[in-house]
ZASELO-390188 format. One line per 5 residues: for each residue x, y negated, z of C-alpha. Coordinates in steps of 0.1 Angstrom, whole numbers, plus 5000, padded with zeros to 4 digits. Last residue first. Layout:
ZASELO-390188
X/Y/Z ~ ...;
***
This chain:
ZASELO-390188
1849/1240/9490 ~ 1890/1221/9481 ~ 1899/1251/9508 ~ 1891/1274/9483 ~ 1908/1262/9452;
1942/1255/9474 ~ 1938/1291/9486 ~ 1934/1308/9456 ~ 1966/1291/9439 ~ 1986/1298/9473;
1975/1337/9467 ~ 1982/1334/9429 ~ 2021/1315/9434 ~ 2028/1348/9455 ~ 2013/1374/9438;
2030/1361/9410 ~ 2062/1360/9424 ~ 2059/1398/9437 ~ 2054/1406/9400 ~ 2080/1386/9386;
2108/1397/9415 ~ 2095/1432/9406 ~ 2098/1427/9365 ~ 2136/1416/9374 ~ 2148/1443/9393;
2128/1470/9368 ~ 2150/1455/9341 ~ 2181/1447/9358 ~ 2182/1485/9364 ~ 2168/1495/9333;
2200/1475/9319 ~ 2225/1490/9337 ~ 2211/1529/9334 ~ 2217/1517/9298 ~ 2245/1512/9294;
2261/1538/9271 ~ 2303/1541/9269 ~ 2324/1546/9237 ~ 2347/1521/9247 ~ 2349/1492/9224;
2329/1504/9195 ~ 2302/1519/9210 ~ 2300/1489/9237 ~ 2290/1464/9204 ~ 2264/1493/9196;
2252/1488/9231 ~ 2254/1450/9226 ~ 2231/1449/9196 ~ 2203/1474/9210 ~ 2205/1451/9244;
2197/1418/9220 ~ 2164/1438/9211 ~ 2155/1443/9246 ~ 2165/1408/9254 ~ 2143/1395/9233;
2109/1421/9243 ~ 2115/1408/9278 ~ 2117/1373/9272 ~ 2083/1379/9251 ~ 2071/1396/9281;
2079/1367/9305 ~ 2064/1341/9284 ~ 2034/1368/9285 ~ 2039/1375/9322 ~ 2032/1347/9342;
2006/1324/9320 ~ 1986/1356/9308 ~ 1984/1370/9341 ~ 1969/1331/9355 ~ 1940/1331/9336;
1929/1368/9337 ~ 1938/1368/9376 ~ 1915/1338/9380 ~ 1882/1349/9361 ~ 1889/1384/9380;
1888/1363/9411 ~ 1862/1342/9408 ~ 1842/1379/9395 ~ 1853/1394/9433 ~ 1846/1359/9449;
1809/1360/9433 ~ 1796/1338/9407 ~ 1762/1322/9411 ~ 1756/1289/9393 ~ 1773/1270/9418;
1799/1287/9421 ~ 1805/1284/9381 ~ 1804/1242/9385 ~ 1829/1245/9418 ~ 1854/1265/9396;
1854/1236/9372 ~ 1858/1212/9395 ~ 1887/1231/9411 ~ 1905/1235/9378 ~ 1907/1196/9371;
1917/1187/9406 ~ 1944/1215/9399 ~ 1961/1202/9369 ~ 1993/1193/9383 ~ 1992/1223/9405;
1990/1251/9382 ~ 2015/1230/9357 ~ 2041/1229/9384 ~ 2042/1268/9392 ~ 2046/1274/9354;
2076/1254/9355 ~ 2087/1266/9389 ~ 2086/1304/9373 ~ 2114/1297/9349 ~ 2134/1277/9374;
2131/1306/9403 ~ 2145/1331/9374 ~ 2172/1304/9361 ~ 2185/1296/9397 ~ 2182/1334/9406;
2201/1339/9370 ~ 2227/1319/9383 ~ 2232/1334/9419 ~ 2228/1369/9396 ~ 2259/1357/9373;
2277/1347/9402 ~ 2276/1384/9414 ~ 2283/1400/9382 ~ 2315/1378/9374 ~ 2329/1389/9408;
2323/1424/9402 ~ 2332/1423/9366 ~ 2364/1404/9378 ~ 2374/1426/9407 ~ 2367/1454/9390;
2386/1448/9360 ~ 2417/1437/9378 ~ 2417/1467/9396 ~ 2408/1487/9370 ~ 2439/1477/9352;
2463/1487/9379 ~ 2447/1520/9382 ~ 2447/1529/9348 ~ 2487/1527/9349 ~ 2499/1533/9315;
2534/1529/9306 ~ 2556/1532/9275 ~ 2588/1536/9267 ~ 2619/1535/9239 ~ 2614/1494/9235;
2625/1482/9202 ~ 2591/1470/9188 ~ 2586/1450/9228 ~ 2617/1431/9218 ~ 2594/1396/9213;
2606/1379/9246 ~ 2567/1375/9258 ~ 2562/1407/9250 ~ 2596/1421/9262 ~ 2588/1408/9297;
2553/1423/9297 ~ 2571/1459/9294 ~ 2597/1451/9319 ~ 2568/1441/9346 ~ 2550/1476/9335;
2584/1488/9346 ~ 2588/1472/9377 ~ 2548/1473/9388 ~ 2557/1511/9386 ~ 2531/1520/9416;
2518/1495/9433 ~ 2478/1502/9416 ~ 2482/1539/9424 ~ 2454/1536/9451 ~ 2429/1539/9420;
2437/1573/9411 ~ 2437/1590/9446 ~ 2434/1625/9432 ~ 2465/1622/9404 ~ 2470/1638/9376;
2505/1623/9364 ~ 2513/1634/9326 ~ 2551/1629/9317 ~ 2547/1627/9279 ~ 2579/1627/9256;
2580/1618/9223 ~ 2596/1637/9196 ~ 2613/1619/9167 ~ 2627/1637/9138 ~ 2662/1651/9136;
2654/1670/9106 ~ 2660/1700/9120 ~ 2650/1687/9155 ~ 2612/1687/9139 ~ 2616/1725/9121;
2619/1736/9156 ~ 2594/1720/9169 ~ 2570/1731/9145 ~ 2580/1769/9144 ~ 2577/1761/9183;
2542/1753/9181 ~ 2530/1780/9162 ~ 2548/1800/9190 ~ 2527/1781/9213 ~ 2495/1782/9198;
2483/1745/9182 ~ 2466/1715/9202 ~ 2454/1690/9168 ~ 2457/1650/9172 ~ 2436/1629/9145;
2432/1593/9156 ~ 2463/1587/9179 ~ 2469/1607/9214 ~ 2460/1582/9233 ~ 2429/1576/9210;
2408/1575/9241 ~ 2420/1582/9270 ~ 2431/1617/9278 ~ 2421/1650/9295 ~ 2384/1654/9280;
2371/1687/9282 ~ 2358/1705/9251 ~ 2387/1709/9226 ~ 2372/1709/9196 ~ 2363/1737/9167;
2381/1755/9141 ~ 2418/1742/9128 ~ 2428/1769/9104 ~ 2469/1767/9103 ~ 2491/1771/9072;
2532/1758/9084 ~ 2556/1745/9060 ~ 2573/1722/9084 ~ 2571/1690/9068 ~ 2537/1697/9054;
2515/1712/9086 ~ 2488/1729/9056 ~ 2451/1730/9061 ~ 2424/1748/9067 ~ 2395/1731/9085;
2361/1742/9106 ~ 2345/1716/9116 ~ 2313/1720/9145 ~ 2331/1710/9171 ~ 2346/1678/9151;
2314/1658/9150 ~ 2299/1668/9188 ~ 2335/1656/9202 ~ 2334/1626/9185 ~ 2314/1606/9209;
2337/1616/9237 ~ 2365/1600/9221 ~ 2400/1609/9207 ~ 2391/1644/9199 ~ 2421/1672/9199;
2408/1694/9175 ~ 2415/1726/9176 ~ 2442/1752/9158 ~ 2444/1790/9149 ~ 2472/1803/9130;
2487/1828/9157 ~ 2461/1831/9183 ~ 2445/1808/9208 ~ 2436/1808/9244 ~ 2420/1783/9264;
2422/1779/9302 ~ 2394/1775/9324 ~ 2393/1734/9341 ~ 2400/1725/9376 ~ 2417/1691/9365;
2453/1699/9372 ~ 2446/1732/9353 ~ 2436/1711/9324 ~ 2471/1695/9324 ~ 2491/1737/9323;
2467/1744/9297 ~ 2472/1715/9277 ~ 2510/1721/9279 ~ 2503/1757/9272 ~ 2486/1749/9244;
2513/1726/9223 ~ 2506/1692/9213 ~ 2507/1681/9174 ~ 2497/1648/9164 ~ 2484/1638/9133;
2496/1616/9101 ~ 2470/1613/9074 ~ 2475/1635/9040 ~ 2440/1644/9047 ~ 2441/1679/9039;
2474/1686/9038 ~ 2486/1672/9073 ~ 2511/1654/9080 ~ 2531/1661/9110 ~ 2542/1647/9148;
2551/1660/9177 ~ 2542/1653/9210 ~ 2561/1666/9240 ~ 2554/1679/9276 ~ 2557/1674/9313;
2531/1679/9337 ~ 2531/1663/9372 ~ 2504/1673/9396 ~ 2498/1645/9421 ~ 2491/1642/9458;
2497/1603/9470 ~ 2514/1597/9500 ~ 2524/1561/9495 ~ 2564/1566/9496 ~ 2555/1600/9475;
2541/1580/9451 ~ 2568/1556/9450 ~ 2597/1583/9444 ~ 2578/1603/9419 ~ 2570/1565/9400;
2609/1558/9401 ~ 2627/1591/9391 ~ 2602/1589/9359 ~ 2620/1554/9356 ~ 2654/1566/9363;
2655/1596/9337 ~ 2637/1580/9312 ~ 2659/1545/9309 ~ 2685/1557/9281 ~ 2652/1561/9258;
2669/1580/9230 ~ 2640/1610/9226 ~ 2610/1585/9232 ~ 2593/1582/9260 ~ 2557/1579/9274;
2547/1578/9308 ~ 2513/1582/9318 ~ 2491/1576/9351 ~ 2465/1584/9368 ~ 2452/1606/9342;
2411/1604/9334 ~ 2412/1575/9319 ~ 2378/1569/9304 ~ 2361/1590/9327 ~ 2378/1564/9347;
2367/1538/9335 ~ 2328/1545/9336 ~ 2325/1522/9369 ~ 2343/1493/9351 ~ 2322/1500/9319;
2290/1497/9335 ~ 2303/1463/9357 ~ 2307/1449/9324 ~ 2272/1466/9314 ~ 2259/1443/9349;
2276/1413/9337 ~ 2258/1417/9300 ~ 2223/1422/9315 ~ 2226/1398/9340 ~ 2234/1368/9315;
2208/1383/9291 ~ 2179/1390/9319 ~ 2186/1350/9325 ~ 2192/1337/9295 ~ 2159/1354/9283;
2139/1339/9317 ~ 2151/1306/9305 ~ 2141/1313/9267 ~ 2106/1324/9275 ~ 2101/1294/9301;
2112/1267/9276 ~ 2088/1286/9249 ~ 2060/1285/9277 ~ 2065/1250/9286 ~ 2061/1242/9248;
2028/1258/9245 ~ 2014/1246/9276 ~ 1982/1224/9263 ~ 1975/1250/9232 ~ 1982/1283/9259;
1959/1261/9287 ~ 1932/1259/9262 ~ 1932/1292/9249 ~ 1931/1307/9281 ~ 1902/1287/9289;
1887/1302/9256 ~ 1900/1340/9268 ~ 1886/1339/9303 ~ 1851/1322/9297 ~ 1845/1347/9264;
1863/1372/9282 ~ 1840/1372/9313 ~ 1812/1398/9305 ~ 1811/1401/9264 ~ 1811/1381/9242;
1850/1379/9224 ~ 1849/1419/9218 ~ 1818/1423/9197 ~ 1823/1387/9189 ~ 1854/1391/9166;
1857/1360/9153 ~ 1877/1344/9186 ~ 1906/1372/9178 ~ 1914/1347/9147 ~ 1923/1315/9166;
1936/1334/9190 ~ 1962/1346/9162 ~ 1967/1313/9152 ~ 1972/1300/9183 ~ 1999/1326/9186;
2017/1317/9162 ~ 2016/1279/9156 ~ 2035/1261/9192 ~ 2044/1296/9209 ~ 2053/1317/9178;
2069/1282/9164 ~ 2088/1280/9192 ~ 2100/1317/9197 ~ 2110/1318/9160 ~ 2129/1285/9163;
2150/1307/9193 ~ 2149/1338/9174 ~ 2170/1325/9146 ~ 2190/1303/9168 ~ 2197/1337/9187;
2201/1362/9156 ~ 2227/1343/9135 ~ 2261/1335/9157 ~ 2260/1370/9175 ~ 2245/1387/9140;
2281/1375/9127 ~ 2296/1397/9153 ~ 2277/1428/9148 ~ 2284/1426/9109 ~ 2308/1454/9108;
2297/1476/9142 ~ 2264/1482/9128 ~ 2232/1463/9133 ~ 2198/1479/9123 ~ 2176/1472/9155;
2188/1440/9162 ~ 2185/1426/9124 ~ 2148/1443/9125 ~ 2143/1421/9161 ~ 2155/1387/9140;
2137/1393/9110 ~ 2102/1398/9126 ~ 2108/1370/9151 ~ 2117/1348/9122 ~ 2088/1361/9099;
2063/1358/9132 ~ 2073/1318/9138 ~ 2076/1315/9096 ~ 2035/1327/9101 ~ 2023/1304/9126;
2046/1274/9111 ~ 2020/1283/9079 ~ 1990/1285/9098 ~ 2001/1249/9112 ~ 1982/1241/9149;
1964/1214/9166 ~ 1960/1212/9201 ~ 1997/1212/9209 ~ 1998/1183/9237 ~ 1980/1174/9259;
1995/1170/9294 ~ 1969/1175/9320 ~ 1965/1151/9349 ~ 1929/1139/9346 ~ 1933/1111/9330;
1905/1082/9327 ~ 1927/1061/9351 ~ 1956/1058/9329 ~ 1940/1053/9300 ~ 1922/1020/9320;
1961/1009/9326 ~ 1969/1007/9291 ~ 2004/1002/9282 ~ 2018/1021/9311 ~ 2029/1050/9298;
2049/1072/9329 ~ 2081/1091/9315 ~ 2098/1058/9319 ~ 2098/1055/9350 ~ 2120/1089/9358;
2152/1069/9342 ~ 2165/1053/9374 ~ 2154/1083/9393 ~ 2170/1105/9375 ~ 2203/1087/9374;
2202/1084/9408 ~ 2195/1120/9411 ~ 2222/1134/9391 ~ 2247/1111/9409 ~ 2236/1120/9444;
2237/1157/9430 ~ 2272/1154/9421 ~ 2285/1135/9446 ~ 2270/1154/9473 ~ 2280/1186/9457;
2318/1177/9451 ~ 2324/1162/9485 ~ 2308/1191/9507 ~ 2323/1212/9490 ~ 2360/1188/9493;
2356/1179/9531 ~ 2368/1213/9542 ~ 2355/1236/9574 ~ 2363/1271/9568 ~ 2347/1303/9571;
2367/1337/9570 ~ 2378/1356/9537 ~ 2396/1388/9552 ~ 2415/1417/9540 ~ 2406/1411/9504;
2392/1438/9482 ~ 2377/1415/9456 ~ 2337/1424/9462 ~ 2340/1433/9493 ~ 2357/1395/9507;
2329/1384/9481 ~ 2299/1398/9496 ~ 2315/1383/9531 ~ 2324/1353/9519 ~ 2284/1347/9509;
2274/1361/9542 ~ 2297/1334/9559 ~ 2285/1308/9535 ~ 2249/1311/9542 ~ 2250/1285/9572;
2270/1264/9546 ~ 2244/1265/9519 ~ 2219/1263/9540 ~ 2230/1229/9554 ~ 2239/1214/9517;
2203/1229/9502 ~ 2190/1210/9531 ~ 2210/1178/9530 ~ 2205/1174/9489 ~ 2169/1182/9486;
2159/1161/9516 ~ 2181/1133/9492 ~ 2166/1145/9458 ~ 2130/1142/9473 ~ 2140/1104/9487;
2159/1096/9457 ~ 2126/1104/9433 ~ 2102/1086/9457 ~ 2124/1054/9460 ~ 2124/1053/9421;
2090/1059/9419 ~ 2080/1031/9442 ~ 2104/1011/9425 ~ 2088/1014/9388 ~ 2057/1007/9403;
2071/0978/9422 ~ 2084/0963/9387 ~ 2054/0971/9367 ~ 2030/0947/9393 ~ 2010/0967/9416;
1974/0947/9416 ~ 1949/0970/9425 ~ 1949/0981/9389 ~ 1983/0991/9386 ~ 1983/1010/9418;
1948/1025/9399 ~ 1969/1037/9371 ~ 1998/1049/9389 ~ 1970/1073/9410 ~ 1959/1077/9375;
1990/1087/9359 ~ 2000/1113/9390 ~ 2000/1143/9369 ~ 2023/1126/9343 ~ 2050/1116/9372;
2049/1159/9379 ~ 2052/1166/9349 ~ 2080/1145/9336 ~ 2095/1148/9371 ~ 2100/1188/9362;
2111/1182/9328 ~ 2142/1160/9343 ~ 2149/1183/9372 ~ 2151/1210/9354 ~ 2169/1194/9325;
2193/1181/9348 ~ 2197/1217/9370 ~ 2204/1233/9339 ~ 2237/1210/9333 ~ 2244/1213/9371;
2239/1251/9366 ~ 2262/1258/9337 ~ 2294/1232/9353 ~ 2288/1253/9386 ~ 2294/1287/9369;
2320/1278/9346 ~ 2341/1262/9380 ~ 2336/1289/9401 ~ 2345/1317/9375 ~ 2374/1298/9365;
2386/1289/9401 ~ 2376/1329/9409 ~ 2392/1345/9382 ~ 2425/1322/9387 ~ 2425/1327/9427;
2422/1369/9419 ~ 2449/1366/9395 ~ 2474/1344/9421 ~ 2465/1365/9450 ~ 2461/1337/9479;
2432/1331/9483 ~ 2425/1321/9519 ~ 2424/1282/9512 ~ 2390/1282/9496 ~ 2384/1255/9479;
2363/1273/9446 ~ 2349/1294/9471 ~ 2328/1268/9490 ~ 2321/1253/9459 ~ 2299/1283/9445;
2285/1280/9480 ~ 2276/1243/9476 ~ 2266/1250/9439 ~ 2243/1279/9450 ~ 2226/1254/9480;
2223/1229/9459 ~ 2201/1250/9433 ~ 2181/1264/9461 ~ 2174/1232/9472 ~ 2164/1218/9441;
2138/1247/9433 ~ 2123/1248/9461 ~ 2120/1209/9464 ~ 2103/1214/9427 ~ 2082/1245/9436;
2068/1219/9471 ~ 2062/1189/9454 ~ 2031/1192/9438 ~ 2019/1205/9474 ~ 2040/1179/9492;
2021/1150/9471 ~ 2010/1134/9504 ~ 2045/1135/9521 ~ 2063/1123/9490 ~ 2035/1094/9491;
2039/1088/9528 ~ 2082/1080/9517 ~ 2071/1062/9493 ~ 2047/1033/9513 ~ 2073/1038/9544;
2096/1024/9517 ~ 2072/0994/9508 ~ 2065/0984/9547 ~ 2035/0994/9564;
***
C-alpha cells in the first residue's frame, strides 16, 4: 500500500466525520459555479440588467469564498483535533512529523478535490433550472445553457487555491509536542470550562442595551444605531455564550427541587458540559444563522416594497408642466400617441395646481380643485365627494397620515387671495404618490377654487399643469416616453435640470428596474443564506460526530444499568434540542430586534410595513431548522445504536 492509497483509505474511513464538511463544500462549489455561470453569460444583453447581475454575481461570490475559508478552516480544526490520537499513535508507531504533516495534506486536497468535481458537475446539471429562475426573475425572452471555459475556470481556480492553502496550513492545528497527550484524548475540544461572573453580566448589559436601542429607535438616530447595535451585540453574544450563560447554569444547578428530578439532573449537567466545551461554536453559529435571517430578511422587505409600489403609485403616469413650457403640447401629444401604438386603455384627466399660503401655518400648500379630483377618482371606481362653499380637506401625502389629518379640523385664511376656508377632515382614497402633491396640499369647492384661480393669473402667478394618466396595464407602460424621461436625465448630467418647464413620472419604468433587482438580489441572497444556513448547522453537525466515541461509551454505561429506548431517547432529544435551537433562538431573538429598526427605517422611506416578509422568512427558516434536526438526530441515533 503505497503512502497516497494510505490517505486516500483514511478519507474513506473517516466518511462519517467527513460527510457535513463534503456537504458543506459541495454545496458551496456548486452556488459559486452557478453564480459564475451567470456572471459569463453571453445572452445578456440589457445593459442595466447585465450591470445588476455582474455586480450582484460578483458581491455574491467574493462573500461566499471569504465564508467558505473560515468554514473550511474551523471545520478542519475540528475535525484534525478529533483525530489527535489516531495522529498520536501514527506518531508512536514510528510516523516521523514530516509524513504526518503529508498524510494530512494529501487528505485535505483529496476531500477538497471530490469536493471541487462534484459541486462543479451539479453545479452545471443545475444550471438550466438556475437560468430558468432567473430568465423569470428578469423578464428575459430566453437565458439558454451555454458551454464556456471561464465558470469552470474561476471556480476551479479558486477552490484549488483555497484548498492548497488549507491544506498547507491544516498541520498546524494538530499539537504534536507530546505524543502520549495525544493518545490520552478523547476527541473533545476543551475549552471554556471556566467562567468570569463579571464577563457574564457585561454579556447580558450589552444584549440588554442593544435590544432596548432596537426597540426605541426613531428615524433620527436610526442610522448611527446601524454602526453601534451590531458590534455591540456581537461582544454581547460572546460573552453571553463564553460567561453568561454559564453563569446562569451555574445558578439553576442550586435549585434541587427542579435540578433532581427524573432525567434533568443527567440531561442538564451533560448539557452543561457540552455548552462550556462548545461555547465559542455556538456564538460563531448564532451570528451565521443572524446573517443569514438578516440578509433574507432585508432582500425579502426589498422585494416588499417592489410589490407595494404601486399602491404607492397608483397613476400610471404623470406629466407635469409649467405655464411657459413651449414643449407641453408635443410631449403630452407623444405619450397619447405611444399608448395607443401599445393598446393600452387609459383615462386622461387634465387639471392644475395652484399654489397659496396659508394663515395658520404660514407654510406654502397646494390647492387642487374638486371636480378635478372627482373626475381622477372616477378613473379608480371611487364615489364622488361633495363640498360646499368654504369647506376644504386635506389632501394627505401618505397613507400613514391619513388617520392624523381626518380627525383636524382647521380654519384658516388662503393669504394671496383673501379667501377664509374651514379645512375638516381627509381625503380618504389615495390617488397620488406620496408627497406628489408637496407636504400640505388641500382639494377646495370649485367656485372656491376659481376665486383662487382667478386671483393667481392676476398676479401672473405660476400654475402647473397635471395631465393625470390612469392606466389598467400600469407596468406595460415601461416604453412609453423613454424620450422625455431621456431629456430629463440629459439636463442632470448637463446641470439645466433648474430651468426645465416639465416633469415626468413613469412608475412603470422604475418598477421595472426595481423588480428585477429586488428579485434578483432576493434570490442570490437565499443561495447565500442556504450556504450560511447548511454552514451554521455543519458546525454543530461536526462536534456530534467528533465526540461520538466518547458519547457512545457513555450511553453503553446507562444501558447497562437499565434505561429504556424511550428514556435514551428523551436523554438524547434534551441534549441535542438545546444545541440546535438555542444558538438558533438567540439568532432569532437578534434579528427580531434588528427587524424593529429596519421597519422604522421603511417608515421613513415609503411608508410601507413588512412584516408579512419577515414572518415569511421566519417560519421558512424555523422549518428548514426543524426538519434539519430531525435529520442530524435520526443519523446521531443510528451511529450510537449500531456502535451496540
Amino acid at each position: 500500500m503505497t503512502f497516497r492509497q494510505f490517505a486516500y483509505r483514511n478519507v474513506i474511513r473517516n466518511r462519517r466525520i467527513y460527510a457535513a464538511f463534503l456537504m458543506a463544500s459541495v454545496f458551496s462549489v456548486m452556488v459559486f459555479f452557478l453564480y459564475s455561470m451567470l456572471l459569463f453569460h453571453p445572452s445578456i444583453e440589457d445593459r442595466f440588467i447585465q450591470e445588476i447581475a455582474n455586480k450582484g454575481m460578483l458581491i455574491a461570490e467574493v462573500v461566499l469564498f471569504f465564508f467558505t475559508v473560515f468554514f473550511l478552516f474551523y471545520s478542519m480544526r475540528a475535525f484534525l483535533q478529533a483525530r489527535s490520537k489516531e495522529f498520536g499513535i501514527l506518531l508512536h508507531l514510528g510516523m516521523a512529523k514530516s509524513q504526518l504533516r503529508k498524510l494530512v495534506f494529501l487528505e485535505t486536497m483529496i476531500i477538497g478535490i471530490i469536493s471541487i468535481v462534484a459541486g462543479t458537475f451539479l453545479g452545471y446539471m443545475f444550471s438550466k433550472f438556475f437560468f430558468m429562475i432567473v430568465r423569470e426573475i428578469v423578464l428575459l425572452p430566453a437565458l439558454p445553457l451555454y458551454i464556456s471555459w471561464q465558470p469552470f475556470a474561476l471556480t476551479i481556480g479558486a477552490f484549488v487555491g483555497l484548498f492548497f492553502v488549507i491544506s498547507s496550513f491544516a498541520f498546524k492545528f494538530i499539537q504534536t509536542d507530546k505524543v502520549s497527550e495525544l493518545i490520552q484524548r478523547d476527541g473533545a475540544i476543551e475549552e471554556g470550562y471556566t467562567f468570569s461572573s463579571g464577563r457574564g453580566y457585561i454579556g447580558l448589559l450589552f444584549l440588554g442595551l442593544s435590544y432596548a436601542m432596537a426597540i426605541s429607535t426613531t428615524n433620527k438616530i436610526v442610522i448611527g444605531l446601524l454602526f453601534l447595535l451590531p458590534p455591540l451585540a456581537t461582544i454581547g453574544t460572546y460573552y453571553f455564550f463564553t460567561d453568561s450563560l454559564p453563569l446562569l447554569l451555574h445558578k439553576f444547578e442550586r435549585n434541587k427541587r427542579f435540578y433532581w428530578r427524573d432525567f434533568w439532573m443527567l440531561s442538564i449537567s451533560e448539557g452543561i458540559v457540552r455548552l462550556r466545551e462548545n461555547a465559542r461554536m455556538f456564538f460563531i453559529v448564532t451570528i451565521v444563522s443572524t446573517v443569514a435571517f438578516m440578509s433574507v430578511g432585508i432582500l425579502a422587505s426589498l422585494t416588499s416594497f417592489a410589490s407595494q409600489y404601486r399602491e404607492m403609485h397608483p397613476l400610471g403616469l404623470v406629466y407635469q408642466s409649467k405655464m411657459d413650457n413651449e414643449l407641453e403640447g408635443r410631449h403630452v401629444e407623444q405619450l397619447e400617441h405611444e399608448l395607443a401604438l401599445k393598446k393600452l386603455d387609459y383615462t386622461l384627466v387634465k387639471f392644475q395646481v395652484l399654489e397659496q399660503t396659508s394663515s395658520f401655518t404660514e407654510r406654502k400648500v397646494s390647492i387642487i380643485k374638486l371636480s378635478d379630483v372627482n373626475d381622477l377618482a372616477q378613473s379608480f371606481g371611487y364615489a364622488e365627494v361633495e363640498l360646499m362653499e368654504g369647506d376644504a380637506l386635506f389632501l394627505p401625502p401618505t397613507v400613514s397620515s391619513y388617520e392624523k389629518l381626518n380627525t383636524d379640523a382647521v380654519n384658516t385664511v388662503l393669504e394671496e387671495s383673501g379667501l377664509a376656508i374651514k379645512i375638516d377632515g381627509a381625503y380618504s382614497h389615495r390617488l397620488f404618490a406620496n408627497h406628489a402633491m408637496g407636504a400640505n396640499a388641500i382639494v377646495l369647492n370649485d367656485l372656491d377654487y376659481d376665486i383662487v384661480l382667478e386671483k393667481v393669473m392676476q398676479t401672473q402667478r405660476s400654475v402647473i399643469n397635471y395631465y393625470a394618466f390612469n392606466v389598467l396595464d400600469w407596468q406595460e407602460t415601461k416604453d412609453i416616453g423613454v424620450s422625455i424621461e431621456a431629456g430629463i436625465s440629459e439636463s442632470y448630467l448637463d446641470g439645466t435640470n433648474l430651468q426645465l418647464r416639465y416633469a415626468f413620472d413613469n412608475p412603470g419604468l422604475r418598477y421595472a428596474s426595481f423588480r428585477t433587482t429586488f428579485s434578483l438580489l432576493l434570490f442570490v441572497g437565499l443561495l447565500l443564506a442556504g450556504v450560511f444556513f447548511l454552514a451554521s448547522g455543519s458546525f454543530i453537525y461536526f462536534r456530534l460526530y467528533t465526540t461520538l466515541d466518547r458519547d457512545r461509551k457513555q450511553f453503553e454505561v446507562l444501558r447497562r444499568m437499565g434505561i429504556t429506548d424511550s428514556e435514551f431517547k428523551k436523554i438524547v432529544n434534551r441534549q441535542l434540542i438545546p444545541q440546535f435551537f438555542f444558538p438558533w433562538g438567540v439568532a432569532l431573538l437578534h434579528s427580531s430586534f434588528a427587524f424593529l429598526s429596519l421597519q422604522v427605517i421603511w417608515d421613513a422611506l415609503a411608508d410601507i410595513s413588512i412584516v408579512k416578509e419577515l414572518l415569511m422568512v421566519i417560519v421558512g427558516f424555523t422549518i428548514l431548522q426543524i426538519l434539519y434536526f430531525y435529520l442530524i438526530r435520526w443519523r446521531y441515533l443510528a451511529h450510537i445504536k449500531a456502535l451496540d
